[in-house]
N, C-alpha and C positions, 0 to 999 in steps of 0.2 A: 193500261197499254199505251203505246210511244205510239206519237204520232207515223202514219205508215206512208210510205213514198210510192212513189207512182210505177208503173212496170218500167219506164224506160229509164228514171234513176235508179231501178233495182238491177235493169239489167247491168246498164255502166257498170255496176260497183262493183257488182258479181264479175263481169270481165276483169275488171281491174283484178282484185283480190285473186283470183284466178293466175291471172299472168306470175303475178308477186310469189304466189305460193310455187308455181312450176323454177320462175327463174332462181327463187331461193333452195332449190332441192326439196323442198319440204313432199314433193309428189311425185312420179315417176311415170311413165307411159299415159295411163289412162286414172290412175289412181287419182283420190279425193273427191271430193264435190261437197258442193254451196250452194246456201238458201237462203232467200227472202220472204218474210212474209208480204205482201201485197195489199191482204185486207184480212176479214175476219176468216174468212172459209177459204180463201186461195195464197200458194205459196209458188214463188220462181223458183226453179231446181235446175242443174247443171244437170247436159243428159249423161247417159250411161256410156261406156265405150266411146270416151273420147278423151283424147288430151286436155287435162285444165290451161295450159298454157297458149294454146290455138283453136279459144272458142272465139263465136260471134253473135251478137246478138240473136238473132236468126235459130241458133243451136239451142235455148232455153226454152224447160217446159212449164207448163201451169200444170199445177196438179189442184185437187181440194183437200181437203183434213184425213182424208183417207189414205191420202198418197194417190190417188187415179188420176190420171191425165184428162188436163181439160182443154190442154190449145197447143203445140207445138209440132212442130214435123218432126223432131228424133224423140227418142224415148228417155222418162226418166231416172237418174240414177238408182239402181238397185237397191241404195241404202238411204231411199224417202222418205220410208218409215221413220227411220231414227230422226229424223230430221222434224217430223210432222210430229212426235209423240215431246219429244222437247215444248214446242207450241203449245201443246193441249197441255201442259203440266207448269209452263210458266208466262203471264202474261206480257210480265214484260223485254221477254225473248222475243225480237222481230226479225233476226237473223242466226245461222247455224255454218261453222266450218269444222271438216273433217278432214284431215291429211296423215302423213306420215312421215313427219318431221326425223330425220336419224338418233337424235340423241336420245328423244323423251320416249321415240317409239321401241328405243335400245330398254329402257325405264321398263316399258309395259312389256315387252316380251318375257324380262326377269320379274315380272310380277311386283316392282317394287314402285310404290306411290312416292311423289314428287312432297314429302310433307315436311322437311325442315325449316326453321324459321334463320335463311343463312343472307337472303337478301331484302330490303329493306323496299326496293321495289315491286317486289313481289309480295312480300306482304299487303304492302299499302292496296294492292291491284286485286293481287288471285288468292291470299291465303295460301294454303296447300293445294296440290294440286293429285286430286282422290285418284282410286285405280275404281274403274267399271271391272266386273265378272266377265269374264268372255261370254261372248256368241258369237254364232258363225255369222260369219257376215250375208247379208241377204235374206236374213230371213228372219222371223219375228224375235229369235234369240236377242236380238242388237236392240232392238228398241226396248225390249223389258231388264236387261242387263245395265243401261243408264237411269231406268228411274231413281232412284237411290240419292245417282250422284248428282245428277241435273238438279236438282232440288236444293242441296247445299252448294253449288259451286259451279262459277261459270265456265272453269277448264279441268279436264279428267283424261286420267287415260284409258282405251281401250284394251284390254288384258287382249294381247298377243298381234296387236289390230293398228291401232295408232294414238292420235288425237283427236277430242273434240272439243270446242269450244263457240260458247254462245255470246250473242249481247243484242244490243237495241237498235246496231244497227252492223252492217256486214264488215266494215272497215273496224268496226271496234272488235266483232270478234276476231278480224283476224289477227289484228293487234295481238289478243292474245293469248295465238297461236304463237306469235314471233317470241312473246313473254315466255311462255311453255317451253320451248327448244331452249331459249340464252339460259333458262334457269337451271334446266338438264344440263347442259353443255357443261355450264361453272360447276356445278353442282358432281360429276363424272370428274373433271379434271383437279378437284377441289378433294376428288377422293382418291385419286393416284397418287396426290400429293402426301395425301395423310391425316389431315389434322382438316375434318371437317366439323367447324367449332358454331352453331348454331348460337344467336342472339340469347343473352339472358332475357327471363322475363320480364323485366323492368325495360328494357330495349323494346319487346316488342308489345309491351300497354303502350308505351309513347307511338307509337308507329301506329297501333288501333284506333288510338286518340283521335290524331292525325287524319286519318282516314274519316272519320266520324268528322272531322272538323273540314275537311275538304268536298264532303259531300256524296264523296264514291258510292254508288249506291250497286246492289247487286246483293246475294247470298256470300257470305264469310265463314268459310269452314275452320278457317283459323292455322295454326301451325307446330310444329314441336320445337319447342324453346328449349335452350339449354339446360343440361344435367337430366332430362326427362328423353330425350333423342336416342332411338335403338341403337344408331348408327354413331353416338359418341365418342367411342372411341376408338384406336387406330388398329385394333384387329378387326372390330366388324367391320371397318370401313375398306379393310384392304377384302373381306369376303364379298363387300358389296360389290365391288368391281368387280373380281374374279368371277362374280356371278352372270355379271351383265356380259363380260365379253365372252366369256362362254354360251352362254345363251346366243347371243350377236350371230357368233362363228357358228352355231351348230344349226340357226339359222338359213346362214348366209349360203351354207356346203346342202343343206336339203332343198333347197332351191325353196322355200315354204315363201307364197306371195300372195297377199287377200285382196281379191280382184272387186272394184268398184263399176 
C-alpha cells in the first residue's frame, strides 16, 4: 500500500478534483463523488446531495470500510460502497472517482467497452478500458457489478451509469478520468469518420515494452490490436455509432438520470 496522506491533504485534493470534474462537464447538479483513503479502516467521501463543484472542506465525511459514517456534518454519498469495496479488493488503490463524463458515459449507455488499441497513450496509461454489468445505483448491485473489473483495470465503464476510475492517489485517478473521455471523444469521432484503424500488434508490444520500461505500474488489461478489432471495419463502425447516438437520444427524450 502507498503511502496515505493526511485528512486535510485528502480533503484539498478531493476539493480540487471535484471543482475540475464539475468545471469540465464531466458531472451535473449533484451527480459524481470522490474518495480518499485516509488510513487503513477510514476513507474521506464527498457527501450525498450536493454539487461536486461547490464543496468545502467542512462538507466531507469519514466513513470506515463499511461505508458508516464516522465524523462529518452531511451525509455520505449513496455510492460509498462502490468506493469502499475497490479498497478492500485492491491495496494499492488509495483513491476512487466516479462521474459522468458525455462521451464515454455515451460508450456505457450502448453497452460498448472503450477496448481498441487506436491510441498510444492510452495504451501506455489504461490498456482498454472494460464495461462493469449494470446495477442500480445505490445499492449493493454497483459494488458487486465492478469486482470483475477493478481487479484488471484502473478505468471501466459503468453499463448505463458512467465512470469510474482508481489510483494511488486522487489526482492520478482523476487523470484518468480525463484520459477515459479524450479516448471516447477521438474514439466516436474516429467512427463518424470511418476508418477506425486500430495499432498492428507489433506497435502495440513496443508500447507494452515501453510501459514495462517506464515503470507504470497498475493492472493492464491490454487492448484489441489490429485485424483482431469487432469494430475493423467501416460497416460495423458506422453500426457502432448509429448505436450510441440512438442510445444517447432515447436517453436524453426519457429524461433517464442516476442520481448520486
Amino acid at each position: 500500500m502507498s503511502r496515505m496522506i493526511s485528512v486535510e491533504e485528502a480533503g484539498e485534493a478531493i476539493i480540487h478534483v471535484g471543482r475540475r470534474m464539475y468545471e469540465r462537464g464531466y458531472v451535473a447538479a449533484n451527480d459524481g463523488n470522490v474518495s480518499v483513503r485516509i488510513s487503513q479502516d477510514r476513507v474521506l467521501v464527498t457527501p450525498t446531495g450536493m454539487s461536486k463543484g461547490f464543496m468545502a472542506r467542512s462538507d466531507l465525511v469519514v466513513v470506515d470500510m463499511a461505508g458508516r459514517k464516522v465524523s462529518g456534518k452531511r451525509e455520505p454519498t449513496s455510492e460509498v460502497k462502490m468506493h469502499v469495496r475497490a479498497y478492500e479488493l485492491r491495496d494499492d488503490v488509495n483513491a476512487v472517482a466516479h462521474a459522468h463524463p458525455p462521451y464515454a458515459t455515451a460508450y456505457a449507455v450502448a453497452g460498448i467497452p472503450l477496448e481498441e488499441c487506436i491510441l498510444p497513450e492510452v495504451i501506455l496509461t489504461l490498456g482498454s478500458v472494460p464495461l462493469a454489468r449494470y446495477g442500480t445505483p445505490s445499492t449493493e448491485e454497483v459494488p458487486e457489478s465492478i469486482e470483475g473489473v477493478v481487479m484488471r483495470s484502473d478505468a471501466f465503464l459503468l453499463k448505463n451509469h458512467g465512470v469510474m476510475t482508481v489510483g494511488p492517489d486522487v489526482l492520478g485517478a482523476y487523470h484518468k478520468m480525463e484520459t477515459v473521455e479524450h479516448f471516447a471523444h477521438i474514439s466516436f469521432i474516429a467512427g463518424q469518420l470511418g476508418r477506425v484503424k486500430p495499432l498492428a500488434r507489433e506497435e502495440v508490444d513496443k508500447l507494452v515494452n515501453l510501459r514495462e520500461h517506464l515503470g507504470i505500474k497498475g493492472p493492464y488489461p491490454g487492448c484489441v490490436e489490429s485485424g483482431t478489432c469487432s469494430v475493423g471495419d467501416s460497416v460495423d463502425e458506422s453500426r457502432l455509432v448509429k448505436m450510441i447516438v440512438e442510445e444517447v437520444v432515447k436517453t436524453l427524450r426519457e429524461g433517464k438520470h442516476a442520481l448520486d
